[in-house]
N, C-alpha and C positions, 0 to 999 in steps of 0.2 A: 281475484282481488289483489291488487298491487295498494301498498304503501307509498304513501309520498315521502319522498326525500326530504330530510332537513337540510342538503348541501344545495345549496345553487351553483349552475353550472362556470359561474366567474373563478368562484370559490374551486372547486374540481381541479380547472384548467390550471387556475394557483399554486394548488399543491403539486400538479404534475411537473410544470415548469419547477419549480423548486426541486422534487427529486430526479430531474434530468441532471439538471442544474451539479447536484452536489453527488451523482456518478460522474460525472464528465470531470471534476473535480481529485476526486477517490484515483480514478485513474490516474491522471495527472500526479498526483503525490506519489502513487506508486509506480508510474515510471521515471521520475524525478528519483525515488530512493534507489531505484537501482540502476540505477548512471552512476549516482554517487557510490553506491559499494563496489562497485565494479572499479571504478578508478582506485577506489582506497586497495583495492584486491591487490590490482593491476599494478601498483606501487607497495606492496607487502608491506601496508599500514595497519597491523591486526589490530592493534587495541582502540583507533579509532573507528575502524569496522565496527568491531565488537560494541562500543558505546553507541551507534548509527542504529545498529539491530535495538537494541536498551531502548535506545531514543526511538524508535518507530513501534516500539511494542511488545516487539516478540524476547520470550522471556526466557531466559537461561537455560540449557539443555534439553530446548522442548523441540518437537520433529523440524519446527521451522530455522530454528538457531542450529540444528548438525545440519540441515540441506543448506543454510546460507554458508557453514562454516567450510563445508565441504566442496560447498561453490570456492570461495574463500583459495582453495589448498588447491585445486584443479585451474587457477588464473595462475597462483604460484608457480607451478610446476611447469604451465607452458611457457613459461617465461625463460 
């Protein structure tokens, strides 16, 4: 015994396109943000780094903010 669907298959195809749509997207933003931190690195601009991080989400001494800071300090140093 199968149940019918209340989606029709227009409607399906819709939703998928939209979440291709807004990965393809996601991506995009996150390799956009880190061009941008990496130049700011790459020019030992901390505090707009640091505001970049703020402004993309990640919050104050949380695992992501010591790996980006640390990223951060290791563009420093080869320079």
């Amino acid at each position: 015994m199968s149940d019918q669907s209340n989606f029709k298959d227009e409607d399906i195809r819709e939703h998928l396109r939209q979440t291709r749509s807004k990965r393809v997207n996601v991506d995009h933003d996150r390799a956009r943000l880190m061009r941008e931190l990496k130049v700011l690195a790459e020019q030992g601009r901390e505090e707009e780094f640091e505001a970049k991080l703020i402004d993309a989400g990640i919050v104050r001494n949380s695992k992501q903010w010591r790996d980006a800071k640390f990223a951060f300090q290791a563009f420093r140093q080869s320079r």
